[in-house]
C-alpha positions as a Markdown table, in Angstrom:
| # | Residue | x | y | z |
|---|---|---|---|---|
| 1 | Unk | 55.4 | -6.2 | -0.6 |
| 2 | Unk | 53.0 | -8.5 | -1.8 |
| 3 | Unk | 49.8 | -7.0 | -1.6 |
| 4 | Unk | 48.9 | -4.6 | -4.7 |
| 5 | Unk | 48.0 | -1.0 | -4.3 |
| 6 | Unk | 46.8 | 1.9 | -6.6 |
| 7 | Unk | 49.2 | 4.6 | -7.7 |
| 8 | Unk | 48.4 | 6.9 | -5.2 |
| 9 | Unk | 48.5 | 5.1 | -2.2 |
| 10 | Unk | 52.2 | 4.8 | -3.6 |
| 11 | Unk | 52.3 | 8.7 | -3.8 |
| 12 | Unk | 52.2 | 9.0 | -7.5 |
| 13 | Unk | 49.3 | 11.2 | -8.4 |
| 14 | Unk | 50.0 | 12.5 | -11.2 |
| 15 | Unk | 48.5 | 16.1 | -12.1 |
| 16 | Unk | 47.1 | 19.1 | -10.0 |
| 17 | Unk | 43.4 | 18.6 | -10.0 |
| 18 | Unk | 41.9 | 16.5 | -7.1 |
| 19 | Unk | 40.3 | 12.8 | -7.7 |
| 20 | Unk | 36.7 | 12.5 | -6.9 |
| 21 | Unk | 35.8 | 10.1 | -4.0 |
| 22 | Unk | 36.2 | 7.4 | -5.7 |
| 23 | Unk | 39.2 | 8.0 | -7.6 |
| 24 | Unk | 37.0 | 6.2 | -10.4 |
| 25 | Unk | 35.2 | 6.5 | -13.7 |
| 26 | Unk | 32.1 | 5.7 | -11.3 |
| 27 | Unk | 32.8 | 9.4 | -9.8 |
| 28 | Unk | 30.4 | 10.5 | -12.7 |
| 29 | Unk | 26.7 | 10.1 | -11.1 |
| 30 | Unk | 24.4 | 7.3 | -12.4 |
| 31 | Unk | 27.2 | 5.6 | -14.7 |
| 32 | Unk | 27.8 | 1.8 | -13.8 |
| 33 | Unk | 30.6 | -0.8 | -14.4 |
| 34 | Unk | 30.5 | -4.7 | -14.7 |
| 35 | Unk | 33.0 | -7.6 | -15.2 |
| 36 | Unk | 32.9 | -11.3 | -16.1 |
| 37 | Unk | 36.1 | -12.9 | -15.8 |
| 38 | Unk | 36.9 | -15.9 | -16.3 |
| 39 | Unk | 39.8 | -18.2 | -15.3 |
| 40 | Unk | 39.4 | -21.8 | -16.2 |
| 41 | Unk | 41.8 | -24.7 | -16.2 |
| 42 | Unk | 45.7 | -23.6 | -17.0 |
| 43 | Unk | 44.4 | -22.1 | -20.5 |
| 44 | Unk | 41.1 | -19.4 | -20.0 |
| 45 | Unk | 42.5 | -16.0 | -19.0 |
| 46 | Unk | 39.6 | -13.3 | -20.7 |
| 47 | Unk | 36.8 | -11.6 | -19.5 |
| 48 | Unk | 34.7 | -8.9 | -20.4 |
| 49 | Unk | 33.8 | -5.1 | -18.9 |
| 50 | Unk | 30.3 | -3.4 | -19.4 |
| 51 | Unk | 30.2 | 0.5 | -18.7 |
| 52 | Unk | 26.9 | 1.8 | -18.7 |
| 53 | Unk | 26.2 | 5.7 | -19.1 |
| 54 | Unk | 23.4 | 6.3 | -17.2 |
| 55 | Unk | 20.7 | 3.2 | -15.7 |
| 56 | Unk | 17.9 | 4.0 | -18.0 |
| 57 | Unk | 17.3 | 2.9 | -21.4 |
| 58 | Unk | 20.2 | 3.2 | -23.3 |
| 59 | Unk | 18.7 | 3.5 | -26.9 |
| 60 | Unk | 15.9 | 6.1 | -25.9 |
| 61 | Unk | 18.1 | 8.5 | -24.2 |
| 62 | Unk | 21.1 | 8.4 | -26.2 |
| 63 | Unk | 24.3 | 10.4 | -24.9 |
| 64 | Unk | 26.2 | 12.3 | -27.1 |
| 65 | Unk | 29.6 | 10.8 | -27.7 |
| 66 | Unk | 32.8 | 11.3 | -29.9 |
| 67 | Unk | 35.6 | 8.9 | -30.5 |
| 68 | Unk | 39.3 | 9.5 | -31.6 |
| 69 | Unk | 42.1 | 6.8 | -33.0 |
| 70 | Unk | 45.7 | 7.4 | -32.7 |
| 71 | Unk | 47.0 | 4.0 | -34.1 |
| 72 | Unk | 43.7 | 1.7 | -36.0 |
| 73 | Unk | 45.1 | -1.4 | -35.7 |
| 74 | Unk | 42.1 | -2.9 | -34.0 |
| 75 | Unk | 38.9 | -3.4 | -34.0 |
| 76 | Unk | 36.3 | -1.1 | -32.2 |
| 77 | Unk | 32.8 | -1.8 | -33.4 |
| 78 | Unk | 30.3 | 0.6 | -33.8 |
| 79 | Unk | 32.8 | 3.4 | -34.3 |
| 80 | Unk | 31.5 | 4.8 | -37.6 |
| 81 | Unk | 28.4 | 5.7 | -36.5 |
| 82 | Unk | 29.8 | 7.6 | -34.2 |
| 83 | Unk | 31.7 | 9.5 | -35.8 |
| 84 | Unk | 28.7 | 9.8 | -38.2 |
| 85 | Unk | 25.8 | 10.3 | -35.7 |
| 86 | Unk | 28.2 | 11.8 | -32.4 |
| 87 | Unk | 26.0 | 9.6 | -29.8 |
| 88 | Unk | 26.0 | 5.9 | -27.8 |
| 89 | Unk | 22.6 | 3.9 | -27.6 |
| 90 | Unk | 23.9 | 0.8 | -25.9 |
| 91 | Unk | 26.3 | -0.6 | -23.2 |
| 92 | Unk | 30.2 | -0.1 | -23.9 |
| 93 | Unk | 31.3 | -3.4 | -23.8 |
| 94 | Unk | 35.4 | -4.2 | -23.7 |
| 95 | Unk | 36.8 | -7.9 | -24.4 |
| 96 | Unk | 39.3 | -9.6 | -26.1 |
| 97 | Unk | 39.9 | -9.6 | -30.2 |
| 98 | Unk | 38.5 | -12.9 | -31.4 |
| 99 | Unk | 35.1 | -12.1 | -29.0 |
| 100 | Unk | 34.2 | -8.2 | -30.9 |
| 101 | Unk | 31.4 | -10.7 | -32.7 |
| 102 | Unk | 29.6 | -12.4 | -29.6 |
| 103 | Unk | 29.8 | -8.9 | -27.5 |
| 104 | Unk | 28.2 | -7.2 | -30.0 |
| 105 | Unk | 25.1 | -10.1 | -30.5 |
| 106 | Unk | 25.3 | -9.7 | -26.3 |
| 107 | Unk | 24.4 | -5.7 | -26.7 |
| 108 | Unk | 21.8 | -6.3 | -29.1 |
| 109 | Unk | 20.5 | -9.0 | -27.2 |
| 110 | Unk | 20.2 | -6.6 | -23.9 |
| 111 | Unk | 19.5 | -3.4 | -25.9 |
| 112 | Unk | 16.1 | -5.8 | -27.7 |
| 113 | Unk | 14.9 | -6.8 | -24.0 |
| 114 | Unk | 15.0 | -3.3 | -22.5 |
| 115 | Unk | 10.8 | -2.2 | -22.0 |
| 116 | Unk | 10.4 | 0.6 | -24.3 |
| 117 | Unk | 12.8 | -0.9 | -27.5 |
| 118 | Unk | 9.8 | -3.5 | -28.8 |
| 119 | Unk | 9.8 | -1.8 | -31.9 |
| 120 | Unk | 13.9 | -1.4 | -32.6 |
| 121 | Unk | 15.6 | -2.8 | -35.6 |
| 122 | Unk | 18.6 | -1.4 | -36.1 |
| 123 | Unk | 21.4 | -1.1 | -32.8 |
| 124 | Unk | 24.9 | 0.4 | -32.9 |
| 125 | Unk | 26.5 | -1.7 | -30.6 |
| 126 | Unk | 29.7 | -0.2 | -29.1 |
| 127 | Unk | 32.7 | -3.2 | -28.6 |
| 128 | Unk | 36.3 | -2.3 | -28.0 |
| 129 | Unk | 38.6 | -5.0 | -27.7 |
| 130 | Unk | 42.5 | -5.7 | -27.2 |
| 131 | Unk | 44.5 | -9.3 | -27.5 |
| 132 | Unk | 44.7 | -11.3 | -25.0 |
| 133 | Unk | 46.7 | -14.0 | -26.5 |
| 134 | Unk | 49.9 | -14.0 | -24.6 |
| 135 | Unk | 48.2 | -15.4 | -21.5 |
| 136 | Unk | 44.6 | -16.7 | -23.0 |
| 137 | Unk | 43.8 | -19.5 | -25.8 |
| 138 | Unk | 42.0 | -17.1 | -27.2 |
| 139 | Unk | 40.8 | -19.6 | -30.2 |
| 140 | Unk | 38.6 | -21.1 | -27.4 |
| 141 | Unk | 35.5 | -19.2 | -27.6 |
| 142 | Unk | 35.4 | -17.3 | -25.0 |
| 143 | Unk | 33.7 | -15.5 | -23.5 |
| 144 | Unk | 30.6 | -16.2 | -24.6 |
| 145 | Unk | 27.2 | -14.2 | -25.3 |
| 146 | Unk | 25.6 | -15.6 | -21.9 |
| 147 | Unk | 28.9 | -14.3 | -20.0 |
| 148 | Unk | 29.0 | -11.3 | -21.7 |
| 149 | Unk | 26.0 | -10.1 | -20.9 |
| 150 | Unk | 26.5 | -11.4 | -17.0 |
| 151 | Unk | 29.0 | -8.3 | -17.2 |
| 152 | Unk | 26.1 | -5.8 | -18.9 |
| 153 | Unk | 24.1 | -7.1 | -15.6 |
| 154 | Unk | 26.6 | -7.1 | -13.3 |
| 155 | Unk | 27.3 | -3.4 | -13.9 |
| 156 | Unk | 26.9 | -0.9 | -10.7 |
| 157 | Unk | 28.0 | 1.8 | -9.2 |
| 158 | Unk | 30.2 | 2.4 | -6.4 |
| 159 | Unk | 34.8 | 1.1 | -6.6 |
| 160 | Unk | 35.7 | -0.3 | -9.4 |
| 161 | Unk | 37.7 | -3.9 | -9.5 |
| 162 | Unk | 40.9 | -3.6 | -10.9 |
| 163 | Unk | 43.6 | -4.9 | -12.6 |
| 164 | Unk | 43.4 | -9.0 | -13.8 |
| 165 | Unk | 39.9 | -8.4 | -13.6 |
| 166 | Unk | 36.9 | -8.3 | -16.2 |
| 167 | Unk | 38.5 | -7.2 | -20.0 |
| 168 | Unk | 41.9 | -6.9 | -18.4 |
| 169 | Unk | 42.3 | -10.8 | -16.9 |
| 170 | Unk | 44.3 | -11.9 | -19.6 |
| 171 | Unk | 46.1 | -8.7 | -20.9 |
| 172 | Unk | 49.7 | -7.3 | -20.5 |
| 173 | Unk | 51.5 | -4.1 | -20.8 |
| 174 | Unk | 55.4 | -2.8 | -20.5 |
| 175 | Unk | 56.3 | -6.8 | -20.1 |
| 176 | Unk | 54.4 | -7.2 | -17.0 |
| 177 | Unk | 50.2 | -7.9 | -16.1 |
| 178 | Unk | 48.1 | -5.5 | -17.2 |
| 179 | Unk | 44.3 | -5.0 | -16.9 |
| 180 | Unk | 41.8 | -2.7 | -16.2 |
| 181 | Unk | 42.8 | 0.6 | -14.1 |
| 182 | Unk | 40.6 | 4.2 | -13.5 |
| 183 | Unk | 40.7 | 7.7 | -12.5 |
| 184 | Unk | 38.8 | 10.6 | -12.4 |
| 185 | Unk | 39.7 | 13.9 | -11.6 |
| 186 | Unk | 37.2 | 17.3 | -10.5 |
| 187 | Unk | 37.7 | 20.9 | -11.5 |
| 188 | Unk | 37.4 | 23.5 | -9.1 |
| 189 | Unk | 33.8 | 25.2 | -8.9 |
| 190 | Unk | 35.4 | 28.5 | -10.4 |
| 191 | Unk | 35.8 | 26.2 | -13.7 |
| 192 | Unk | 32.5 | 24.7 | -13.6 |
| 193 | Unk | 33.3 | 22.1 | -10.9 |
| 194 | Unk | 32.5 | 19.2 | -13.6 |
| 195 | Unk | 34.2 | 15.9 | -12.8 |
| 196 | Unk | 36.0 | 13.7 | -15.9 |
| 197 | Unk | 36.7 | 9.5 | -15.4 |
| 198 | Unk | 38.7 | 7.6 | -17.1 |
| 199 | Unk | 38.6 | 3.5 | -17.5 |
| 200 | Unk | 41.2 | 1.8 | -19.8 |
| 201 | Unk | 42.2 | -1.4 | -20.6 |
| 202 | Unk | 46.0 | -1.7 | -21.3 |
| 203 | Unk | 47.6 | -4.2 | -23.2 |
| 204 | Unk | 50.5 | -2.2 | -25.1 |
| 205 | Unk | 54.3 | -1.6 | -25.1 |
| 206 | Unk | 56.8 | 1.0 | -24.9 |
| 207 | Unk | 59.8 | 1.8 | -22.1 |
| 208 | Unk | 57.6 | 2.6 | -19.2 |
| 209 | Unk | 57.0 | 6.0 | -17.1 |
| 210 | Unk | 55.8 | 6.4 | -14.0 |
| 211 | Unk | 55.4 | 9.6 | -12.6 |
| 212 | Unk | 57.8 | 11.2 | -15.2 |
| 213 | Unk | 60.9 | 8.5 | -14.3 |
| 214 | Unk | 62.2 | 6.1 | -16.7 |
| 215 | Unk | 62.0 | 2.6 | -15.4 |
| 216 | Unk | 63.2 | 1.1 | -18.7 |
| 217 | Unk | 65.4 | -1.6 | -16.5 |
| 218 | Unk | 63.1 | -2.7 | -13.8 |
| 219 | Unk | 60.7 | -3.6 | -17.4 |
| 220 | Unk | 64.3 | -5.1 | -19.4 |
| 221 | Unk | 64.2 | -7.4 | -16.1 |
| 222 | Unk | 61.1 | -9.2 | -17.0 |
| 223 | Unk | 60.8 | -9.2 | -20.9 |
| 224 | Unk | 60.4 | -12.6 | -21.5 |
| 225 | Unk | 58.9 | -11.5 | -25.3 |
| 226 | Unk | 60.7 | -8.2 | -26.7 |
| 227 | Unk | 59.2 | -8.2 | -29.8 |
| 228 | Unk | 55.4 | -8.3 | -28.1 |
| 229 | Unk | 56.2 | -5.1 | -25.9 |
| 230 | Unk | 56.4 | -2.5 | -28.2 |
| 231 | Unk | 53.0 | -4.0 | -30.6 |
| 232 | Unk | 49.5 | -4.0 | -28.1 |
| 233 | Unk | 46.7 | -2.1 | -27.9 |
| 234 | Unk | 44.7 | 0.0 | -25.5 |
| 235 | Unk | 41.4 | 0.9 | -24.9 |
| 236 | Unk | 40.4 | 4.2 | -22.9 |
| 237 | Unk | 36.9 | 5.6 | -21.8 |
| 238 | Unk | 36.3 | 8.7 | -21.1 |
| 239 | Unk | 33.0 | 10.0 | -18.9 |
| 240 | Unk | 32.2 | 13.4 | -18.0 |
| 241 | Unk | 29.2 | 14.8 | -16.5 |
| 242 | Unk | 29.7 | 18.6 | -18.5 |
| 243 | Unk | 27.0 | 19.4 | -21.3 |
| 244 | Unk | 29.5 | 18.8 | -24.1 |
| 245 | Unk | 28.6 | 18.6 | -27.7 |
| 246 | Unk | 30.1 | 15.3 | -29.6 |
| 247 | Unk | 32.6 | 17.5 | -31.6 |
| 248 | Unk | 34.1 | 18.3 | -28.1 |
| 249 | Unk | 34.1 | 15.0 | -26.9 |
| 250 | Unk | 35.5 | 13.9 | -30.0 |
| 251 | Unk | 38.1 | 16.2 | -28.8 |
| 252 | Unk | 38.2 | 15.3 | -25.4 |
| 253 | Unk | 38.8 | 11.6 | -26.0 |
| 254 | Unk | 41.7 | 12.9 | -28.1 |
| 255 | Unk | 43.5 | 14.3 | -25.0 |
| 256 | Unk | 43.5 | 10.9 | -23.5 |
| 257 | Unk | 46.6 | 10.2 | -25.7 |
| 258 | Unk | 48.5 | 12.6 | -23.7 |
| 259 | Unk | 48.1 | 10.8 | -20.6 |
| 260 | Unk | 49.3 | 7.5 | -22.8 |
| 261 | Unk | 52.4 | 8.7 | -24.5 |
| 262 | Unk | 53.2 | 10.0 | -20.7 |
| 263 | Unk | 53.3 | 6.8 | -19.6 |
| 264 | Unk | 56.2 | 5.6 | -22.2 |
| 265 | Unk | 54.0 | 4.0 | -24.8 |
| 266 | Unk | 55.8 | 3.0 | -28.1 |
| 267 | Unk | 52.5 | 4.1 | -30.1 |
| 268 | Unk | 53.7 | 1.4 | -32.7 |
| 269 | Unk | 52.7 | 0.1 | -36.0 |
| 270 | Unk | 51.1 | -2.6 | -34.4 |
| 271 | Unk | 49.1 | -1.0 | -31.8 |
| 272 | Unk | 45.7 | 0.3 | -32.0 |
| 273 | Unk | 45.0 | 3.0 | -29.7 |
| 274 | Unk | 41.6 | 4.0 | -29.3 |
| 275 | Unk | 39.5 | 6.7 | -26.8 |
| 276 | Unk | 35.7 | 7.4 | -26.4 |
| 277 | Unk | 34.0 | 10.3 | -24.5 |
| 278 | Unk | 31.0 | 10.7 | -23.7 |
| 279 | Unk | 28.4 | 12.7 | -21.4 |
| 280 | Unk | 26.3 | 11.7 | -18.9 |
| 281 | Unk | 24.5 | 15.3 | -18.3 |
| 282 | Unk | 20.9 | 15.1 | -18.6 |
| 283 | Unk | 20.8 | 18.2 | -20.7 |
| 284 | Unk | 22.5 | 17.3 | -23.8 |
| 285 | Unk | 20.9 | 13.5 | -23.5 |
| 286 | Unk | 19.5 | 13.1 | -26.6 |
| 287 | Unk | 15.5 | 11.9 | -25.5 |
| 288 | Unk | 12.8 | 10.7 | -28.0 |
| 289 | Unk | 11.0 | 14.3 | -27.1 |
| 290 | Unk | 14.9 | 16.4 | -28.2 |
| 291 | Unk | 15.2 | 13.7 | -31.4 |
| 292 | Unk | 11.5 | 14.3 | -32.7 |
| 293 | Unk | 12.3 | 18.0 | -33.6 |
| 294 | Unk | 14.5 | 21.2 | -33.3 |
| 295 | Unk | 15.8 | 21.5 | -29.6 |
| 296 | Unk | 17.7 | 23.6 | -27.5 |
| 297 | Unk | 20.3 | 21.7 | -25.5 |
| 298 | Unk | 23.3 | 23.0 | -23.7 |
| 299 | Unk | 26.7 | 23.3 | -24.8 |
| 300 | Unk | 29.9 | 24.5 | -22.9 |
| 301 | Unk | 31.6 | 26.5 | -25.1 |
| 302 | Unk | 35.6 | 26.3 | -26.5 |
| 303 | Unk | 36.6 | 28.7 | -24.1 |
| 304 | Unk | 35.8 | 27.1 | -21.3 |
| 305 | Unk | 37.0 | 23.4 | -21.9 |
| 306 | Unk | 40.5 | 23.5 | -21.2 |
| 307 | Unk | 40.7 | 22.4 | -18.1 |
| 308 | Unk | 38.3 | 19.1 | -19.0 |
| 309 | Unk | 41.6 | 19.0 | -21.5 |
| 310 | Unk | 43.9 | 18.5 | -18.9 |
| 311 | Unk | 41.8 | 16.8 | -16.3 |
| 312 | Unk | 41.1 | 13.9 | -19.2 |
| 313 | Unk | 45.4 | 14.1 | -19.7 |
| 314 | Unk | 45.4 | 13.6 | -15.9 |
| 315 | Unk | 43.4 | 10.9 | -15.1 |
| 316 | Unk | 44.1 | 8.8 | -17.9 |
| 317 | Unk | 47.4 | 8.8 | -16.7 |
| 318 | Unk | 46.7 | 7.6 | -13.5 |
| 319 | Unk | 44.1 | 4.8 | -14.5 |
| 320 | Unk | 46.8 | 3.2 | -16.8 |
| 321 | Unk | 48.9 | 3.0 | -13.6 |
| 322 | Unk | 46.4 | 1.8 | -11.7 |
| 323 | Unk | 45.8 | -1.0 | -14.3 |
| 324 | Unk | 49.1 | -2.1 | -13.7 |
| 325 | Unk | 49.7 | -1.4 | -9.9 |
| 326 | Unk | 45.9 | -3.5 | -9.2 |
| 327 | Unk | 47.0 | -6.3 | -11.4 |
| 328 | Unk | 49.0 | -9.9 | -10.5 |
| 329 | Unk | 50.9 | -12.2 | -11.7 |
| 330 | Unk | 49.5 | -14.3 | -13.7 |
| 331 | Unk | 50.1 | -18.1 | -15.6 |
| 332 | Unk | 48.2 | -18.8 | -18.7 |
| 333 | Unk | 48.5 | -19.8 | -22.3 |
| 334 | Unk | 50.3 | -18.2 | -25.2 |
| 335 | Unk | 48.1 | -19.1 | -28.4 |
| 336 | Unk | 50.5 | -18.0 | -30.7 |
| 337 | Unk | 53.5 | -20.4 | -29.0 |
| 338 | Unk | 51.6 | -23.2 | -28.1 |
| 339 | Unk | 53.2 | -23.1 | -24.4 |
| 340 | Unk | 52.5 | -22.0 | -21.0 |
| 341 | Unk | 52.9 | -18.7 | -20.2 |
| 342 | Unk | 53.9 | -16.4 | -17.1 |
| 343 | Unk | 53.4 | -12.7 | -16.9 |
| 344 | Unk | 54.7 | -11.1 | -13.9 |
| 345 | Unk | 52.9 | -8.2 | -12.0 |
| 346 | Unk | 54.4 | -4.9 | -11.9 |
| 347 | Unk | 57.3 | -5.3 | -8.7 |
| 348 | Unk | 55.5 | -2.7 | -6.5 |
| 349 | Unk | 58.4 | -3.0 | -3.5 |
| 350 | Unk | 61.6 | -2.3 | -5.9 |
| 351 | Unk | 59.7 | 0.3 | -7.9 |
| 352 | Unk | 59.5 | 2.2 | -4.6 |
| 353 | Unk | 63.1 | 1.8 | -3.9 |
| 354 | Unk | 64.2 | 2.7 | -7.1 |
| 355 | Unk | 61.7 | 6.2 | -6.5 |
| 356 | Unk | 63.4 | 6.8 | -2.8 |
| 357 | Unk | 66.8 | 6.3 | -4.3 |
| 358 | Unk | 65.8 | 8.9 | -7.1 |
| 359 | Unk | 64.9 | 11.6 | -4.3 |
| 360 | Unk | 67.7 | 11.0 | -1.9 |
């Protein structure tokens, strides 16, 4: 088998609620994704991603957001204020470590030029990042503001690339390619039919799951680096289209750890571990008209968010595995080592032999 395929083509799906038609973060209505990635020479591996909650102007009509960290050792810009302020007013941009600075000049760039923002001084750009290191030479300086922002204006609707791709070119998880991977799961109209997606980029360690199976020695077979596969770092995002406040986002982007840990993920010392939710519904969309007074907005209530709980858990899941399924082999640079570098792509054909000998 040489040709890559998403989890559930594979039968793994994990869960009991049903993907949308995409099986995507794009799922939620009006929210766009971009990626620049770049691959130059036997040394540039990196890239970034651009997710953009609805097409309008960002910093007008904010959307309530809420942000959780299991492990911070990371960088993820613009994180106070939300925790401060509960919303997003620009692009969500995901990169590599060393390029959190020019991402975040790329946002305010793009957020300056938007029609409506001539009189802005002051932007909370929103950065993620993980290291990309093992496979990039990542003291190089890229990417840069201009390629950045390519991804902000490549962003659409519609599938979403995968795996080596964007944010995820140069990353690596469980010993083998990682990337960029997403999932999105729909509720049943009896509990409010509201549909949750997920985008991550992985770039962690740990003795990897799939589909609740240990495949601990199909990972010892290619760790080149032990020590590098228990440290790494991943970035989820979480969209849904229910009126949520930001206290319950902030709480759904904490569920997202569920669907990590069930993936094997060491959760170490050295990992920073970081989720963002946010809410694309029009009425909780915090508009110049709702920010000039006291407004009336809607808000699902406790009661009824249990099952965006365990969708989030779900799909989360599912777009790590995707991230890994989507993503090949790839040869690059190790910074750190001075030396080429080889990371392997997840062996699709002997995990499904190693699944078929499990259920005979």
């Amino acid at each position: 088998m040489t040709d890559r395929y998403r989890a559930r083509a594979l039968g793994i799906a994990p869960g009991r609620f049903a993907p949308g038609a995409l099986n995507a973060i794009t799922d939620i209505a009006g929210l766009r994704v971009g990626h620049v990635t770049i691959r130059e020479g036997d040394r540039l591996r990196t890239g970034a991603t651009a997710i953009l909650p609805h097409g309008g102007n960002l910093f007008q009509d904010k959307v309530p957001a809420g942000v959780a960290i299991l492990n911070g050792f990371g960088k993820f810009a613009g994180s106070t204020q939300i925790v401060e302020l509960g919303e997003i007013e620009t692009p969500i941009l995901l990169t590599n470590t060393l390029a959190v600075g020019r991402a975040i000049e790329a946002a305010n760039r793009w957020t300056l030029a938007q029609p409506g923002n001539e009189q802005v001084v002051s932007i909370n750009a929103v950065v993620g990042e993980t290291n990309d290191s093992r496979l990039n030479d990542i003291r190089a300086g890229y990417p840069t503001i201009e390629q950045i922002l390519a991804a902000i204006d490549a962003a659409m609707d519609g599938p979403v690339e995968e795996g080596a791709i964007g944010a995820g070119t140069g990353t690596v998880a469980f010993a083998f390619k990682g990337g960029i991977g997403t999932s999105s799961r729909v509720l049943p109209a009896k509990q409010g039919g509201f549909t949750v997606g997920v985008l991550v980029q992985s770039n962690y360690g740990g003795q990897l799951r799939i589909d609740g199976r240990d495949f601990a020695e199909i990972q010892a077979s290619a760790d080149r680096v032990p020590s590098a596969d228990t440290d790494g770092s991943i970035v989820m995002i979480v969209a849904t289209d229910a009126p949520l406040s930001d206290r319950n986002l902030r709480r759904l982007a904490e569920r997202a750890f569920a669907g990590l840990a069930r993936t094997g993920s060491a959760l170490s010392n050295g990992s920073g571990d970081y989720a963002l939710a946010f809410s694309t519904a029009e009425s909780v969309r915090r508009t110049p008209g709702r920010r000039a007074g006291v407004s009336q907005v809607e808000d699902l209530p406790n009661d009824k968010v249990s099952p965006l709980f365990e969708a989030v858990i779900e799909a989360s899941e599912e777009a790590i595995l995707n991230s890994l399924f989507m993503a090949e082999t790839t040869t690059g640079w190790d910074t750190v080592r001075g030396r080429p570098s080889r990371v392997e792509a997840l062996p699709l054909e002997r995990l499904q032999k190693r699944r078929s000998g499990d259920r005979a």
